[in-house]
C-alpha positions in Angstrom: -27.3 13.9 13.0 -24.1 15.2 14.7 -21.4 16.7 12.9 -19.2 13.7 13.9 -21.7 10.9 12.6 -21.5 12.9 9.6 -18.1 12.8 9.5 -18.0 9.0 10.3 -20.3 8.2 7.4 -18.7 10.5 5.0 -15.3 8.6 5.8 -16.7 5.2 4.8 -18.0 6.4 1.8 -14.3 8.2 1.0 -13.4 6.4 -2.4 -16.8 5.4 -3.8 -17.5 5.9 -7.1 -21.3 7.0 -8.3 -24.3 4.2 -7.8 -21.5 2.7 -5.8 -22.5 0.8 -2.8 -21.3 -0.9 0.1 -21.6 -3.0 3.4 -19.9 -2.1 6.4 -20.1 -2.4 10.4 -22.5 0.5 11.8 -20.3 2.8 13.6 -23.7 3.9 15.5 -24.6 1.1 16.9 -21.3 -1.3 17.1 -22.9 -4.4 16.1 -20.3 -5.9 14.1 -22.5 -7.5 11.1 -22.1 -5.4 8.4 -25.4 -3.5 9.2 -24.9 -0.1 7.7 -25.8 -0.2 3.6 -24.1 3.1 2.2 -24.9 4.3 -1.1 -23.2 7.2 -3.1 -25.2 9.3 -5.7 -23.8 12.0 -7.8 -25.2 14.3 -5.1 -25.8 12.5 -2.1 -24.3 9.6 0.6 -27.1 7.5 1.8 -27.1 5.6 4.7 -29.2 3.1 6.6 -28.6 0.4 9.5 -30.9 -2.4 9.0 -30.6 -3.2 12.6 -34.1 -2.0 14.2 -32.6 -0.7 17.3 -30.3 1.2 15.8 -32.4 3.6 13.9 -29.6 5.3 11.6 -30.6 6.6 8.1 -30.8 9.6 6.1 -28.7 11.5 3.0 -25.9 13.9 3.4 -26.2 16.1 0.5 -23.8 19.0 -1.1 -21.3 16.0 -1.6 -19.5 15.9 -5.2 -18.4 13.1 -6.9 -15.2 14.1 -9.5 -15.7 11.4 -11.9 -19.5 12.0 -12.6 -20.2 12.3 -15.9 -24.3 11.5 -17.4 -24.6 8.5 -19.9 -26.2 9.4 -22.9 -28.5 6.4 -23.8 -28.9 4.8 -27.4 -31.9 6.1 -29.2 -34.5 3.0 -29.4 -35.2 2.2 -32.8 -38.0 -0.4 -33.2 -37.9 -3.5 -35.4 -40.9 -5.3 -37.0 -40.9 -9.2 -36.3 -40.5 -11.0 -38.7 -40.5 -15.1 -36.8 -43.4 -17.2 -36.9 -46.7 -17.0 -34.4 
């Protein structure tokens, strides 16, 4: 990947928020059909054109998002069941 495809996809992903994802036109192969899935992570922008003769996919890593911040999940606390079989 080039350092201006990196730049391209880097720019459509400007504003996403983590888990975040989105449709847009692939700038790689100009189709016009919202071909190119984008997906942010805390860490990483992937990317992938579902067109097959397009071929673009991959991660750019080393990308921060400043609003991350790790959900702590309930504890699980079983209950016996008490309804008729």
């Amino acid at each position: 990947m080039t350092k201006i495809e990196r730049t391209q996809v880097k720019e459509l992903a400007a504003g996403m928020g983590p888990w975040e994802s989105k449709r847009v036109d692939c700038p790689f192969c100009s189709k016009g059909d919202n071909s190119l899935s984008i997906t942010r992570t805390p860490v990483l922008i992937l990317y992938n054109c579902y067109h097959a003769s397009c071929g673009a996919h991959g991660g750019i890593g080393g990308v921060k998002v400043q609003s991350f911040r790790l959900e702590t999940l309930k504890e699980f606390t079983p209950r016996p069941y008490t309804g008729v079989i």
